[in-house]
C-alpha positions in Angstrom: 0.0 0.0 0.0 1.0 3.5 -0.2 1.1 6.9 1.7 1.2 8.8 -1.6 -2.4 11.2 -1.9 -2.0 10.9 -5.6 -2.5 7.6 -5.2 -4.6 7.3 -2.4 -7.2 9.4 -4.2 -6.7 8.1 -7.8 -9.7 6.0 -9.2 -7.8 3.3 -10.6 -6.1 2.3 -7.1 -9.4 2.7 -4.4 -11.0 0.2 -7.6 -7.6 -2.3 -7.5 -8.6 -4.3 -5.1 -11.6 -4.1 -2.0 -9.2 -3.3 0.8 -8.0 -0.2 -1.0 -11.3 1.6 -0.7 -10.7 1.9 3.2 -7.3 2.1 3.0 -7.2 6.2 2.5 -9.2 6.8 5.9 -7.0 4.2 7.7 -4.0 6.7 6.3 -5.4 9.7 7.2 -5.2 8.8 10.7 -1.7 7.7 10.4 1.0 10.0 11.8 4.2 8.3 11.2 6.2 7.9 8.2 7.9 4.3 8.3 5.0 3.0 5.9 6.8 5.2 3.4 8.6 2.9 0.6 11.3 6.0 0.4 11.7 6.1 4.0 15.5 4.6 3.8 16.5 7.2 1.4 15.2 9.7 3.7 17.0 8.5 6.4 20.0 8.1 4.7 20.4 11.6 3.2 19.2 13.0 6.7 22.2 10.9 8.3 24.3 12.3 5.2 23.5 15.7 6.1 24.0 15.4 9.8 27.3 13.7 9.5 28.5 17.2 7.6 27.4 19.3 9.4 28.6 17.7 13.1 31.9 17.6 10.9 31.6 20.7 10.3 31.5 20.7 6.7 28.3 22.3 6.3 26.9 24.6 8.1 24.0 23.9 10.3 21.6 26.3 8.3 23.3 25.2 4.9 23.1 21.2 6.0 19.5 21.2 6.7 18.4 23.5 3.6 20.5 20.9 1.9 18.8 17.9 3.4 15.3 19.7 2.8 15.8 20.0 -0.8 17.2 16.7 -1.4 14.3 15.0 0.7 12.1 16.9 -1.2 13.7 15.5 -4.4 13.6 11.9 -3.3 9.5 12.4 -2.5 8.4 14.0 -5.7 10.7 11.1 -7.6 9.1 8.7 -5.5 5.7 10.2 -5.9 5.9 10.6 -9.8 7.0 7.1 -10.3 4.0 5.7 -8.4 1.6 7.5 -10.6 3.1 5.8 -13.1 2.8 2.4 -11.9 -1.2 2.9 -11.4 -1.7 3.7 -14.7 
């Protein structure tokens, strides 16, 4: 199953198969993210980030902006390809 709202709300995927139909309320009162199928990439670019800026390689401000835009990068990858396995 997914986390994904694109997916979640998309026709094809609440049709798949009969759990799916429920599955989108059951989500919405989710409030973690290890369902998440990126959630290892996540971590690891976090831990990546971290790591240089501890080292002080990065700073704080620059390690985190860093992190946010990668993190970001690795959901909207994530989320695009996952549209494209519904259709």
């Amino acid at each position: 199953m997914t986390g994904v709202a694109a997916i979640l709300n998309d026709p094809k995927f609440l049709e798949a198969a009969p759990p799916n139909k429920t599955f989108p309320f059951s989500m919405s009162l989710t409030k973690d993210y290890w369902h998440l199928p990126t959630y290892p990439q996540l971590l690891k670019s976090f831990q990546h980030y971290v790591h240089q800026s501890i080292t002080s390689q990065l700073s704080s401000e620059l390690a985190l902006d860093e992190c946010a835009a990668d993190q970001e990068k690795i959901l909207r990858s994530s989320t695009a390809q996952r549209s494209e396995d519904i259709q």
